[in-house]
MARDREN-21535 format. One line per 3 residues: number of its first residue (from 1); for each residue x, y, z of N, C-alpha, C, CB. Coordinates in nm, 2 decimals. Glycine has a CB too. Layout:
BEGIN
NUM = X Y Z X Y Z X Y Z X Y Z; ...
This chain:
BEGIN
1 = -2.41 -0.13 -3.24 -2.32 -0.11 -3.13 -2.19 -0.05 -3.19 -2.30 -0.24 -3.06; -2.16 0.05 -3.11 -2.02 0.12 -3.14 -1.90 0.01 -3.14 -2.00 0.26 -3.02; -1.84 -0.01 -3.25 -1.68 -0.09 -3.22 -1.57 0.02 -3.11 -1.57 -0.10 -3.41
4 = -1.53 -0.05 -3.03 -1.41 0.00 -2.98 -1.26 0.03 -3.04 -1.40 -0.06 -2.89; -1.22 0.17 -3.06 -1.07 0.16 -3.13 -0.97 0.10 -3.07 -1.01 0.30 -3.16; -0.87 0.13 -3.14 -0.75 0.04 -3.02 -0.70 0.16 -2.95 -0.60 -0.06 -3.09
7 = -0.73 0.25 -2.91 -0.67 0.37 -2.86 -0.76 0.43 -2.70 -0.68 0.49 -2.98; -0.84 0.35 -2.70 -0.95 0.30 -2.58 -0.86 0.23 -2.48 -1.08 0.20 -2.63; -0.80 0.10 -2.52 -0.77 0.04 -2.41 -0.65 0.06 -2.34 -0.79 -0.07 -2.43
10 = -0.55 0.15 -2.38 -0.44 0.22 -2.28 -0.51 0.35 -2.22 -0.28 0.27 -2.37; -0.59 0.36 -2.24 -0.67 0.47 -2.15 -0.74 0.44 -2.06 -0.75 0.53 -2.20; -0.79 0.32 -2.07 -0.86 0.27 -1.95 -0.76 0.19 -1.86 -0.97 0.17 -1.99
13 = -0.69 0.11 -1.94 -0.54 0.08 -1.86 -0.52 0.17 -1.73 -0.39 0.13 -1.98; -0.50 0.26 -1.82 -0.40 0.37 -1.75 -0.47 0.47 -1.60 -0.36 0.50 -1.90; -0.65 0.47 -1.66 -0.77 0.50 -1.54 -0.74 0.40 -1.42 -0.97 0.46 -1.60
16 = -0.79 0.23 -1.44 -0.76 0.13 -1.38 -0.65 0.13 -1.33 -0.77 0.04 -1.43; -0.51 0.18 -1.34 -0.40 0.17 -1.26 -0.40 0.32 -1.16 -0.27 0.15 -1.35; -0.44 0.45 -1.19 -0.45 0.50 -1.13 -0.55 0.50 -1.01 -0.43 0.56 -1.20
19 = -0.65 0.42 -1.04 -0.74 0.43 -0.93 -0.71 0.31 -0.84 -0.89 0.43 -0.98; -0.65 0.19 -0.84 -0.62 0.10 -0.82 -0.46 0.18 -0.69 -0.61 0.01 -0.98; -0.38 0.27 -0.75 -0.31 0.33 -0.65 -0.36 0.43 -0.56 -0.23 0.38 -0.70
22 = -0.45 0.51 -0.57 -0.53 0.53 -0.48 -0.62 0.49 -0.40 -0.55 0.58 -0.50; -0.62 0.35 -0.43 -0.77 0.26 -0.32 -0.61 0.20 -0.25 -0.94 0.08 -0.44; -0.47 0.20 -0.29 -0.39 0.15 -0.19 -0.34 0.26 -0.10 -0.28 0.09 -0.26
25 = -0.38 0.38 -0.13 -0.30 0.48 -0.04 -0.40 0.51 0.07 -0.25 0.62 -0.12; -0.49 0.43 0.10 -0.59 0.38 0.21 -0.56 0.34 0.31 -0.66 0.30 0.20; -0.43 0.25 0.26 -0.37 0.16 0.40 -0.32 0.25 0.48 -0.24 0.05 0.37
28 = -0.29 0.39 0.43 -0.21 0.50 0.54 -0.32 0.51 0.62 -0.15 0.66 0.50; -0.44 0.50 0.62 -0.56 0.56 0.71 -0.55 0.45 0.84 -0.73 0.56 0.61; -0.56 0.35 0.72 -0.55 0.22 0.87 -0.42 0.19 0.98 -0.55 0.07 0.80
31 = -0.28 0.20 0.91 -0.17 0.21 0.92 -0.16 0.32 1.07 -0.11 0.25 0.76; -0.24 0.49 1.00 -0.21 0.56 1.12 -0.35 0.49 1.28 -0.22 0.77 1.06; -0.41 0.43 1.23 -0.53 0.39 1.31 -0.48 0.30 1.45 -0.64 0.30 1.22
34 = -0.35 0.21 1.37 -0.30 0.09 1.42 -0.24 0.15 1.52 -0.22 -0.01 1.33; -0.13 0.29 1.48 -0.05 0.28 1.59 -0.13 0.37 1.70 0.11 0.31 1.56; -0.20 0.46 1.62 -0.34 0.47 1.77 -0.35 0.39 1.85 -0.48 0.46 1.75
37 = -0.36 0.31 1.83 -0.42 0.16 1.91 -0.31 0.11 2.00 -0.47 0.01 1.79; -0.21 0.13 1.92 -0.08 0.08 1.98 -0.07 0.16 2.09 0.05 0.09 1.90; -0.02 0.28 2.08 -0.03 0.35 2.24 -0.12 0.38 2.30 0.01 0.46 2.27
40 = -0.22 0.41 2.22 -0.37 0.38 2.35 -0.34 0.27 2.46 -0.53 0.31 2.27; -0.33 0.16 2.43 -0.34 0.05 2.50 -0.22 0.07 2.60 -0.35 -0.07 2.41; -0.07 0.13 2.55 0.02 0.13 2.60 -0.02 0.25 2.76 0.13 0.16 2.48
43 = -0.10 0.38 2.70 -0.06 0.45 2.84 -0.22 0.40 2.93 -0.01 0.67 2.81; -0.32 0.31 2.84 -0.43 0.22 2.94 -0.31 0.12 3.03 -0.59 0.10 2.83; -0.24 0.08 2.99 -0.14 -0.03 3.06 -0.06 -0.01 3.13 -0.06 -0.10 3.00
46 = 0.02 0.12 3.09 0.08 0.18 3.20 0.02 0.21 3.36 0.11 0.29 3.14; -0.09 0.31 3.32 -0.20 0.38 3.37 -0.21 0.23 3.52 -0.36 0.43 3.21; -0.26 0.15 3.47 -0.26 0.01 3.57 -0.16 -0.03 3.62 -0.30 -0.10 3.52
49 = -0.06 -0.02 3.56 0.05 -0.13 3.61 0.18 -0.02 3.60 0.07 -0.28 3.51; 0.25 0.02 3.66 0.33 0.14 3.67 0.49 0.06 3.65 0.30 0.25 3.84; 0.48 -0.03 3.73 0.59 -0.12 3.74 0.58 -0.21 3.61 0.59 -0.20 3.89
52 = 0.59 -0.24 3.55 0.60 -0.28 3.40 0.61 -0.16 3.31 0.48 -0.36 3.36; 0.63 -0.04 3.30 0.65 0.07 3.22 0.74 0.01 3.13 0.71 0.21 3.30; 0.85 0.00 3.16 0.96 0.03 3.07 0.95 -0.11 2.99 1.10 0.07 3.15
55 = 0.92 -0.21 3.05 0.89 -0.35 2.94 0.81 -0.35 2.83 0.83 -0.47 3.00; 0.70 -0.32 2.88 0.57 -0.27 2.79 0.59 -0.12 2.70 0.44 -0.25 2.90; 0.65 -0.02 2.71 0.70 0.08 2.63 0.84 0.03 2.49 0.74 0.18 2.74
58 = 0.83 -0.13 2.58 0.94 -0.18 2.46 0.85 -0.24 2.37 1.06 -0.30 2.51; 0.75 -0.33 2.38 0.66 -0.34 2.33 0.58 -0.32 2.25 0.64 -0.34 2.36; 0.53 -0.21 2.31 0.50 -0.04 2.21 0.57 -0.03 2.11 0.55 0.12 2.27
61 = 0.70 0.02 2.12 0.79 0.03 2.03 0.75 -0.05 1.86 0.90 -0.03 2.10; 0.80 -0.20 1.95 0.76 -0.33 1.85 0.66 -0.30 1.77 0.70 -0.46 1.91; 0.53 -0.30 1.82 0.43 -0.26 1.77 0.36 -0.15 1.63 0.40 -0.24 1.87
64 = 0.42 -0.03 1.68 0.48 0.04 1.63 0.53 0.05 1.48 0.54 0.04 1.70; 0.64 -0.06 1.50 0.74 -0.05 1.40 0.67 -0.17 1.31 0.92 -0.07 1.45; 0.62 -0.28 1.34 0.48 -0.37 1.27 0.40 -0.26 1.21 0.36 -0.47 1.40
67 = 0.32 -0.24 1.26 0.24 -0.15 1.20 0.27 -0.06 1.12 0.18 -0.09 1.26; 0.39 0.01 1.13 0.48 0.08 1.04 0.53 0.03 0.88 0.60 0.10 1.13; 0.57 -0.09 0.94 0.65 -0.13 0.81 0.55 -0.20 0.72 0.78 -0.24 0.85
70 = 0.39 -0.21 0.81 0.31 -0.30 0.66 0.25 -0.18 0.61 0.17 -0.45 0.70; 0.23 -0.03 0.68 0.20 0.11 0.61 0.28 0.13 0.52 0.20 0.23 0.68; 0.43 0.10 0.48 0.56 0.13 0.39 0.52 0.02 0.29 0.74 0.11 0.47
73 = 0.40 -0.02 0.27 0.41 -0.15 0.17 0.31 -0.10 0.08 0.38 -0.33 0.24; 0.23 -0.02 0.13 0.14 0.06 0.00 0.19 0.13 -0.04 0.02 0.12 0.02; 0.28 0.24 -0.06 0.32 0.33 -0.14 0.44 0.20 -0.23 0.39 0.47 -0.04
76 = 0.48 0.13 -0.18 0.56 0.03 -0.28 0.46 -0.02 -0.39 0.64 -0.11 -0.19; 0.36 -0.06 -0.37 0.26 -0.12 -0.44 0.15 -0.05 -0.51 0.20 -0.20 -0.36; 0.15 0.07 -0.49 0.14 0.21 -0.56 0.24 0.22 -0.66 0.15 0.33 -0.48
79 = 0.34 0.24 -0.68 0.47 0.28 -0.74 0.44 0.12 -0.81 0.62 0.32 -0.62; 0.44 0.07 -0.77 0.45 -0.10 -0.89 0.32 -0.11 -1.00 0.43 -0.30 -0.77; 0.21 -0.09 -0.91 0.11 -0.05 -1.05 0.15 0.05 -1.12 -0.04 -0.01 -1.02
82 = 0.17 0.19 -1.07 0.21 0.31 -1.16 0.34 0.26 -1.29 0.27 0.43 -1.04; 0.46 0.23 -1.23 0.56 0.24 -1.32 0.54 0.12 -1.40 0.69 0.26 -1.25; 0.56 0.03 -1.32 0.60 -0.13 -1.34 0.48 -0.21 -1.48 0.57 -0.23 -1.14
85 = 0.40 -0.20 -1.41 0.25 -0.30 -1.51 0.22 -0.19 -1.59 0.06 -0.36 -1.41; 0.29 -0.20 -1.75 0.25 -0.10 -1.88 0.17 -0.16 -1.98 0.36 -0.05 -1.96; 0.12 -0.11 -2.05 0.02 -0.19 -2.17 0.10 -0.20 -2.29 -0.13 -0.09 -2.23
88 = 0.10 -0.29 -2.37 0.18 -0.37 -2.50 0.23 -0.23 -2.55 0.07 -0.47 -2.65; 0.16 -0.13 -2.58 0.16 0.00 -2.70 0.31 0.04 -2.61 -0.01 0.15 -2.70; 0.27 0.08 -2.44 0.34 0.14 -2.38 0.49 0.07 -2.39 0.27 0.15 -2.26
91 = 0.51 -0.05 -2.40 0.59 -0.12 -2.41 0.66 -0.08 -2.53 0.55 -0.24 -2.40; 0.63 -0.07 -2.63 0.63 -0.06 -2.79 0.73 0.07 -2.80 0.47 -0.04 -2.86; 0.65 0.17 -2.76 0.72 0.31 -2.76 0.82 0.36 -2.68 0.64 0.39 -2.73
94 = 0.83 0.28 -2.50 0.97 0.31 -2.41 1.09 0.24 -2.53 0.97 0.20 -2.20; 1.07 0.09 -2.58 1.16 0.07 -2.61 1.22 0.16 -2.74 1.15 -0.03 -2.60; 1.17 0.22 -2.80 1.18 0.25 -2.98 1.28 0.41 -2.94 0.96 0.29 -3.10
């Protein structure tokens, strides 16, 4: 069996964090799905009830901006694997 060098495992590091930021940049798929849903339901609600418009378009809003702000949490958590989590070597060399 082949030994592994030590020059293997910041490479795979480095595979594992990149793929790991792209299985997070998924959440945008869901993120834009949510607020689909959000106004769907808003102009099915309207569509019924005419006289509640403007309560329920506040609502929306809410909704909206939920769904919004847990989509703004994958690109943060992208960016934290990418920069943040480095391997010993990597460590070794920013500081020198």
């Amino acid at each position: 069996m082949k030994k592994r060098d030590e020059n293997s495992q910041p490479e795979m590091l480095e595979g594992a964090k990149l793929m790991g930021a792209g299985a997070i940049t998924i959440a945008s798929v869901g993120a834009a799905v949510g607020i689909g849903n959000v106004f769907s339901s808003l102009i099915h609600f309207v569509a019924r009830n005419r006289s509640l418009a403007k309560q329920s378009f506040g609502y929306a809003i809410l909704g909206f901006a939920l769904t919004e702000a847990i989509a703004s949490f994958a690109p943060m958590m992208a960016f934290l694997i990418s920069f943040v989590f480095r391997s010993k070597k990597e460590k070794k060399v920013s500081v020198s």
